[in-house]
Structure formats: C-alpha cells, structure tokens
C-alpha positions in Angstrom: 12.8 -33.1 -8.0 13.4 -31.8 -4.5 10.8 -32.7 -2.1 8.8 -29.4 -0.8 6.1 -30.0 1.9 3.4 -27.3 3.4 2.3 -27.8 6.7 0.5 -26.5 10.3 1.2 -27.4 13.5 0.1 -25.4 17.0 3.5 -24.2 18.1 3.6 -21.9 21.1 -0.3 -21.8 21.3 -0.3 -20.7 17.6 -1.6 -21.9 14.7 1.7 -22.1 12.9 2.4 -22.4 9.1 5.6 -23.8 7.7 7.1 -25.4 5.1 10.3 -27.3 4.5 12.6 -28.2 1.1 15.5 -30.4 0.7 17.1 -33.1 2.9 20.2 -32.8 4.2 22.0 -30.7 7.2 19.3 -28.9 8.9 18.8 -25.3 8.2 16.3 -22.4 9.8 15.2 -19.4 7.8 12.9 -16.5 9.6 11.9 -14.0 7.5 11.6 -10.2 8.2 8.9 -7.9 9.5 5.8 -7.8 7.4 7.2 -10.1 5.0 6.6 -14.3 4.8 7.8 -17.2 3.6 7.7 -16.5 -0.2 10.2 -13.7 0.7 12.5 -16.1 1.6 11.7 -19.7 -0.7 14.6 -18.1 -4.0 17.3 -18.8 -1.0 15.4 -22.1 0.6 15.2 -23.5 -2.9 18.6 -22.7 -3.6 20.3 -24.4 -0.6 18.3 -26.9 -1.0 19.8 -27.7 -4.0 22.9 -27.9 -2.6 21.9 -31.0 0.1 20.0 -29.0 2.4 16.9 -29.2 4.5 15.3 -25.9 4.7 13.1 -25.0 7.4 11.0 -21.9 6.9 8.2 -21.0 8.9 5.7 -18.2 8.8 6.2 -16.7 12.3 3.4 -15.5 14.2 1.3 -12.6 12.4 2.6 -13.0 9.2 2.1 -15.0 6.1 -0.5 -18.4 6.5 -0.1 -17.9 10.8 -2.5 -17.3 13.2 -1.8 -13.6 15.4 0.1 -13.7 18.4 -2.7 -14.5 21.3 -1.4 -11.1 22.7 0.9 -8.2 22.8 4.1 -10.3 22.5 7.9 -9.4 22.8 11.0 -10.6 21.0 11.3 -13.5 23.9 8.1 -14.7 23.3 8.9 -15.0 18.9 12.5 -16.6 20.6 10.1 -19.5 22.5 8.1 -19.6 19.6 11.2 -20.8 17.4 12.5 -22.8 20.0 9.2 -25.2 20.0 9.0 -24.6 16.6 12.7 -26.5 16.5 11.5 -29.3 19.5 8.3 -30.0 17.7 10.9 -31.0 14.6 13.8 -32.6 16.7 15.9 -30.1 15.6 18.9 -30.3 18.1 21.3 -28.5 16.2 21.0 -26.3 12.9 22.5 -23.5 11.0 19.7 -20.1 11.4 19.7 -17.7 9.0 17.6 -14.6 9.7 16.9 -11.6 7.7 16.2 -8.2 9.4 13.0 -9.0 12.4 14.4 -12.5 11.7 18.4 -11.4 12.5 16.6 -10.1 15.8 15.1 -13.4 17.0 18.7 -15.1 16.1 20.6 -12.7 18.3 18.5 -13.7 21.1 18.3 -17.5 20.3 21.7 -17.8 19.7 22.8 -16.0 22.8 20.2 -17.8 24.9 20.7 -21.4 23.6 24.5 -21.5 21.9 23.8 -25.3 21.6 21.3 -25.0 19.2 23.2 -22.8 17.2 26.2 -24.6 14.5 26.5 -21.0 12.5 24.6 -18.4 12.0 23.8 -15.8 9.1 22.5 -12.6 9.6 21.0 -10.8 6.5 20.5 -7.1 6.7 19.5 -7.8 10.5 17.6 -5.7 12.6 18.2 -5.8 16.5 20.7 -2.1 16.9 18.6 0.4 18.1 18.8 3.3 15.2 20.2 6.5 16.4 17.5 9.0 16.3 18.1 13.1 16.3 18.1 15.4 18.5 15.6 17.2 17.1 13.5 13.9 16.5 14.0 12.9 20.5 12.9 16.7 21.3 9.6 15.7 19.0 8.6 12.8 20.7 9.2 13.7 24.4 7.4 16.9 23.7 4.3 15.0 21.8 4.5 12.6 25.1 3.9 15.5 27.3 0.9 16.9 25.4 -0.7 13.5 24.9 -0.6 13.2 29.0 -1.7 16.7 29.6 -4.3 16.0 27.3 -5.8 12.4 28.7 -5.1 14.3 32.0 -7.6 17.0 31.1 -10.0 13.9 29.8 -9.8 15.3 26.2 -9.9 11.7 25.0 -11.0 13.0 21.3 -8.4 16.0 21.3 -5.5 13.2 22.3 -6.6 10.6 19.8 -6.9 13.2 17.1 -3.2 14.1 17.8 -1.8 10.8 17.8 -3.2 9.8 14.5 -1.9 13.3 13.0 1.6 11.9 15.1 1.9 8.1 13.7 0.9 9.8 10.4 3.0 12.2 10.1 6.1 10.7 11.6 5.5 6.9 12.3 7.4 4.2 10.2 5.5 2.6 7.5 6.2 -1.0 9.5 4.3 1.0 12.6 1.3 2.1 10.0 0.9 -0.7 8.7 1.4 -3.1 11.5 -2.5 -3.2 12.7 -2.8 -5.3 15.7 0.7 -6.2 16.1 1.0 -2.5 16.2 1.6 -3.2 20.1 4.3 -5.9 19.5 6.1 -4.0 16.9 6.8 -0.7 20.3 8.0 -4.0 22.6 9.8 -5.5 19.9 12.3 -1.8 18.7 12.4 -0.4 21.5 14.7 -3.2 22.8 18.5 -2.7 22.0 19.6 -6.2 21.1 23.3 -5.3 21.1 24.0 -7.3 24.4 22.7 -10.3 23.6 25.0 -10.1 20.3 28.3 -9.7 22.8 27.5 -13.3 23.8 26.7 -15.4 21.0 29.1 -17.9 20.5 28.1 -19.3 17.3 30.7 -18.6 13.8 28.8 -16.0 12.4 28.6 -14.1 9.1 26.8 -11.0 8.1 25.3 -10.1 4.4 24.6 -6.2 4.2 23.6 -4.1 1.2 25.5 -1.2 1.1 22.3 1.2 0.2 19.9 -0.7 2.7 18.1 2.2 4.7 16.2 0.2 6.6 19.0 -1.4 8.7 22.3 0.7 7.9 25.5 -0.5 7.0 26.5 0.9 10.3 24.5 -1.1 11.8 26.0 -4.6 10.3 29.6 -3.1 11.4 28.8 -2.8 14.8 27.4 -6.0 14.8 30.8 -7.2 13.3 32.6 -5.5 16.1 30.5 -7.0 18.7 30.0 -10.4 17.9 32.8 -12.7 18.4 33.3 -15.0 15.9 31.8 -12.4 12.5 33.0 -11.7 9.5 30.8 -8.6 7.3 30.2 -9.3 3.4 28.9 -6.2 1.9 26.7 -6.1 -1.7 27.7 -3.1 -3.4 24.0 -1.5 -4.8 22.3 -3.9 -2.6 19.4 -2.6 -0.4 17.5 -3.8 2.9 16.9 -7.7 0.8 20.1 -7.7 -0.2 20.1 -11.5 -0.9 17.4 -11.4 -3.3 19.5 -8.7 -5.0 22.6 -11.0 -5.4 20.4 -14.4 -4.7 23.6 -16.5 -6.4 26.3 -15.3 -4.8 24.2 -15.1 -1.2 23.6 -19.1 -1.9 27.4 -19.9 -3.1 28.4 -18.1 0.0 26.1 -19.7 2.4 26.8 -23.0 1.3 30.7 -22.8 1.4 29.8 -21.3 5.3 28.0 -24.2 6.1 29.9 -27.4 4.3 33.1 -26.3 6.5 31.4 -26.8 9.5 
C-alpha cells in the first residue's frame, strides 16, 4: 500500500493544501488553470508506484486553497512554490507542470536552475497565442470606447459594454475565473518565452496533437527555445493529453527521471 497523506500548511501567507504519495526521488506536480489536484493524482499515483515521492499541491485559488490575498502575477505563484519546496526541504526535484502549471516551471526553472534535476512540461501554457488582425482591431477599438465612455462618466453605459465584451468574446478561463479574474489578465498577458531561452534543466515536452488550448505550435517553439528539449507528441490527444495516454505519459516519465 503506498502511503498518501493530506495536508495544510500557510505557505506564502496562504492557506495551502497539499498532498503527497510515494517515497522515493522527489517529484513536484502543479496542475493547470481552474483545475486541482484530483486532475493530476492518475499520474502521482502512478509514479509513485514506480519509487517516487509525489508532491502535489493545490496552488493558490484552486482546489482545497485559500485565494491569493490579492491580485497576484506569475512571480508571486513562482514564490509560492518556492516556499512551498523550503517548507518541505526540497533542495532538488524533478517539476512537472501541466498548462498554468508549465508557466510557473518556466519561471522557476529559469530563476532557480539549482532546484531544478529535469523538468516536464505537459501541454504548457506560457507562449503568448497569436491573436488576428481582426481580433487586435476588436479589442483596441473596444479599449477606446470603454475610455471615451468612463471619460464621459457613463459608468452604466461602460459596464454594460464590457459585460456584452467578456461575454461575447472572453475565454471561458476569463468567465469563469471570478476573483482571480484580475490575476488571470497579469498572468497571459506575460510572454514567458524568455525565461524558457534560459532554463538549463534537461527538459521534455508531452503535447496532444488536437490540444486547442495550448497549440502544438506552441510546444515546438518551446522545443526550439529551450536548450536541452526533446517534444513527444500524442496523436488524438487534446489539452490533458496525459490523462489521454496516462500509461505511456508514466513509462515515459519514469525512464526520464531514473537516468538522471
């Protein structure tokens, strides 16, 4: 019987939950946007099962965690897992993270290579997507009303707009992301790219071929940018491509991380 234990600790002046499986070589799992940790416990269990010990924590916001104490950016979720890993002794792990997850590890593991053995990045978000023309001509001309508007103090008239605006062309994360609605702008708008140019860590990418969320494009140029990455593509896999091919995501993982 592997040994699972649920836990809280105040982390980065947040209530954090967590839970870790397994014993062996130390391994970090952050889930994705709007998701938790029972998104990612089918891959825990399994790694653990093959003589690891499997961190997961719900980060800030999601799952069993208390909110953010404000409007927070993709360095304050990077401290977050940092303390989260001092308040374990964790000097060294592997870090696997899955789409809002694969954003935190780009910073981490440019930021603090030392804490970094290898890294997997499933599905990751972190590339800023490449929006239309006629999408860009949208938004800077719904900016402009939305100031002429408050300008004119038509408070009502402005609000009105911008609900008809997030409804009509907002992302369902944006909808549905209620008070972190502020932290979700900080957190896309930032182009993680750079931070993947210096990551030093061996790294390998999982992408599903049909994921929409987080194009296949997207995982190339992460290929092509980070140093040390390889690119496995699921064929009919979507944006949680591991779940979709859970057995060969945890044969693969492990073979990554016994050669260290």
């Amino acid at each position: 019987m592997i040994e699972r234990t649920s836990e809280r600790a105040l982390i980065h002046n947040v209530d954090t939950h967590f839970v870790i499986i397994g014993e062996g070589q130390p391994v970090l799992v952050l889930h994705g946007w709007g998701a938790n940790i029972d998104l990612m416990l089918p891959l825990a269990d399994g790694l653990a099962a093959r003589g690891f010990r499997v961190y997961i924590p719900d980060l800030p916001g999601f799952g069993k965690s208390e909110l953010p104490p404000g409007t927070w950016s993709i360095h304050d979720y990077v401290t977050h897992i940092r303390e989260f890993m001092s308040y374990h002794h964790l000097e060294s792990i592997h870090l696997v993270g899955h789409s809002f997850g694969g954003r935190i590890s780009l910073v981490l593991g440019a930021e603090q290579p030392q804490l970094i053995n290898k890294m997997v990045l499933i599905d990751s978000a972190g590339v800023r997507p490449q929006a239309s023309l006629q999408a860009r001509f949208r938004l800077h001309s719904y900016k402009a009303v939305q100031k002429s508007l408050r300008a004119a103090h038509l408070t009502h008239i402005a609000d009105n707009l911008r609900s008809w605006y997030v409804e009509r062309y907002g992302s369902s994360d944006y909808k549905n992301a209620g008070q972190l609605r502020e932290t979700f702008v900080n957190i896309i708008n930032e182009d993680l790219v750079p931070y993947a140019a210096q990551i030093k860590a061996p790294t390998l990418l999982l992408w599903g071929a049909n994921d929409e969320d987080t194009p296949l494009w997207q995982g190339q140029l992460l290929e092509d940018t980070i140093p040390d990455a390889g690119l496995v593509v699921f064929e009919n896999a979507g944006h949680y491509s591991y779940l979709d091919n859970l057995h060969d995501t945890i044969k693969i993982l492990t073979h990554f991380f016994k050669n260290s």
